[in-house]
C-alpha positions as CSV (number, residue, x, y, z in Angstrom):
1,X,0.0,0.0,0.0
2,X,1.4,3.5,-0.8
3,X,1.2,6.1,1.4
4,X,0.0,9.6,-0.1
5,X,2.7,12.4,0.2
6,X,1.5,15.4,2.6
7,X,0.9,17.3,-0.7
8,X,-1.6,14.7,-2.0
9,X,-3.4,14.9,1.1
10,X,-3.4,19.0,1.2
11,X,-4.9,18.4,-2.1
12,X,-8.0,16.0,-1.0
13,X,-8.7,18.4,2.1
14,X,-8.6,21.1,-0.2
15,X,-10.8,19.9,-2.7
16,X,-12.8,18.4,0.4
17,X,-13.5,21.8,1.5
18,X,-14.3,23.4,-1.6
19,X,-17.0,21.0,-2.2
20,X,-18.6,21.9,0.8
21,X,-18.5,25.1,0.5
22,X,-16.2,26.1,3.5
23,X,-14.0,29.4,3.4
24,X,-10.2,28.5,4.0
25,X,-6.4,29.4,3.2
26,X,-3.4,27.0,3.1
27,X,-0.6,28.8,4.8
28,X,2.4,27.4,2.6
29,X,5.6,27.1,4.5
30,X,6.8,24.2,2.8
31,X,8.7,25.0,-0.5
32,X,9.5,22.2,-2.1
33,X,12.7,24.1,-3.8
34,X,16.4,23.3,-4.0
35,X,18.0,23.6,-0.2
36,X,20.1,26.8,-1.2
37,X,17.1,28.5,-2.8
38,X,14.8,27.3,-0.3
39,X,17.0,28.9,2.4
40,X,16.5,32.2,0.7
41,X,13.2,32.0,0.6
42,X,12.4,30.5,4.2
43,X,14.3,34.2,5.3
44,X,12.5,36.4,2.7
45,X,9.0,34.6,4.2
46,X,10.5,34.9,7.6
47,X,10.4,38.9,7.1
48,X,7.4,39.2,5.3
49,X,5.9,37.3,8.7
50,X,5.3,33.7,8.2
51,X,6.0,31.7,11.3
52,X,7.3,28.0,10.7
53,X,5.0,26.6,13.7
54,X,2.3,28.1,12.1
55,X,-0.9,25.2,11.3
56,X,-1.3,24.5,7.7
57,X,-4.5,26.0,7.4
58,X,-7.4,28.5,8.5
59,X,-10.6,26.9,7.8
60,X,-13.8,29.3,8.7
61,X,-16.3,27.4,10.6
62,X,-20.4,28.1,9.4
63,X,-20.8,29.1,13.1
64,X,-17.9,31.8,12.7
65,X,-15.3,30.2,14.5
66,X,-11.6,29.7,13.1
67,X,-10.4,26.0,12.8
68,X,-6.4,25.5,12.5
69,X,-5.0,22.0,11.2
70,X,-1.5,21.2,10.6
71,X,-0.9,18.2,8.2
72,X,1.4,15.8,9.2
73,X,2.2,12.6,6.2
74,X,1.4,9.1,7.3
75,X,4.2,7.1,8.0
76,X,4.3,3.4,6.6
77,X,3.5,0.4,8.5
78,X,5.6,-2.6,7.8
């Protein structure tokens, strides 16, 4: 059995919540570039405010309230 990357599964919550409708940002702190240009850009994010303990994403609850979820990836089970 495979498991999905982090990225497939940001994907199906994504599209999850668009289906139904919800409001929601993905706050991307993962960059997925080369290690020296991801370094640059890790600082240029770091000034421009984003926090690296920061949850994954905002979701906007129908009752008003905020919901926060970091993603973590499954791990495979031997």
């Amino acid at each position: 059995m495979t498991v999905p990357t982090e990225n497939q599964e940001a994907e199906r919550l994504s599209n999850w919540l668009r289906n139904n409708k919800y409001k929601f940002t993905h706050i991307a702190n993962e960059s997925g570039l080369p290690p020296k240009v991801a370094m640059l850009a890790a600082k240029r994010k770091k000034r421009m405010g984003l926090s690296p303990w920061f949850p994954d994403y905002c979701i906007i609850l129908r009752r008003g309230s905020l919901l926060f979820i970091e993603l973590k990836r499954q791990r495979a089970v031997l």
